[in-house]
VOGU-3710 file (C-alpha; in Angstrom, 3 decimals, decimal comma):
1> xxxxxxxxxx> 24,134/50,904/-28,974  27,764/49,986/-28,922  28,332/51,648/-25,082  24,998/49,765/-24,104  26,508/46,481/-25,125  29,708/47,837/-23,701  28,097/48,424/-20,079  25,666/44,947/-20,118  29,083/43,138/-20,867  30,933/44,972/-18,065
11> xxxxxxxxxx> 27,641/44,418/-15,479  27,628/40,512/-16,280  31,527/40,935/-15,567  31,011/42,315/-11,946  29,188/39,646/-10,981  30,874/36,872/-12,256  29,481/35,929/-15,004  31,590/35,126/-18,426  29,795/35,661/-21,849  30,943/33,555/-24,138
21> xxxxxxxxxx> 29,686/35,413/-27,605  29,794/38,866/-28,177  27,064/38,405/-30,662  25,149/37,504/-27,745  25,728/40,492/-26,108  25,127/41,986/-29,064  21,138/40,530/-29,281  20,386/40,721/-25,920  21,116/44,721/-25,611  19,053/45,108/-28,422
31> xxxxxxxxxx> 16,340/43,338/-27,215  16,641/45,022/-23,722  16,743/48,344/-25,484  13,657/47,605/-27,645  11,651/46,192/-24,354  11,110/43,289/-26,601  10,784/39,454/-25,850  13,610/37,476/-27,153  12,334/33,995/-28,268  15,687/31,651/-27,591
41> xxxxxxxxxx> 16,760/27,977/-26,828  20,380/29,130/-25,788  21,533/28,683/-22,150  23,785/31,987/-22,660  21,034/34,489/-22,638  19,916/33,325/-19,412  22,363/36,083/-17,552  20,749/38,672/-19,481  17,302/37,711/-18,083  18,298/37,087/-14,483
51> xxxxxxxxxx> 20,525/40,184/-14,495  19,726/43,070/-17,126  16,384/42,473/-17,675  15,889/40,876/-21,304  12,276/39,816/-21,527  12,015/36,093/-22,424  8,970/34,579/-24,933  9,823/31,484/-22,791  10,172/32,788/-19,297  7,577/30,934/-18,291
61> xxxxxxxxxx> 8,148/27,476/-19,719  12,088/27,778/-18,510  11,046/28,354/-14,882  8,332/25,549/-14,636  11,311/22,780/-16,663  13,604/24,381/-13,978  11,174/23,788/-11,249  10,248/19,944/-12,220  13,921/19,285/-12,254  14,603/20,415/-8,894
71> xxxxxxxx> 11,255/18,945/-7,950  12,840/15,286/-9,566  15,970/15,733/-8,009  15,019/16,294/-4,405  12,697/12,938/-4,962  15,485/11,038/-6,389  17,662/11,903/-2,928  15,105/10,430/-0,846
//
């Protein structure tokens, strides 16, 4: 588990993207492991589904709030 943490860390790295927790890390590479959905309201473990895979309860809700935002803020530039 420890060199899967290890390598998730290092991948986010390569692209740019700073974790700020290691227990986050920590979670998420269990969760990917496990192929199980990780119920969470914390903007950090968004990497881990855009990038490594994690499986989010929420997926769905997250990208329709993202969606309405963009939706509002296009309509507010007009």
């Amino acid at each position: 588990m420890v060199f899967k943490c290890a390598n998730n860390y290092r991948s986010l790295r390569k692209k740019g993207i700073i974790v700020r927790k290691t227990n986050d890390v920590i979670i998420a590479s269990f969760y990917i492991d496990q192929k199980m959905d990780l119920l969470y309201a914390d903007r950090d473990f968004r990497p881990f589904t855009e990038h490594l895979g994690l499986i989010s309860s929420l997926h769905e809700d997250i990208t329709m709030q993202h969606q309405r935002q963009t939706v509002a803020t296009k309509a507010r530039r007009y």
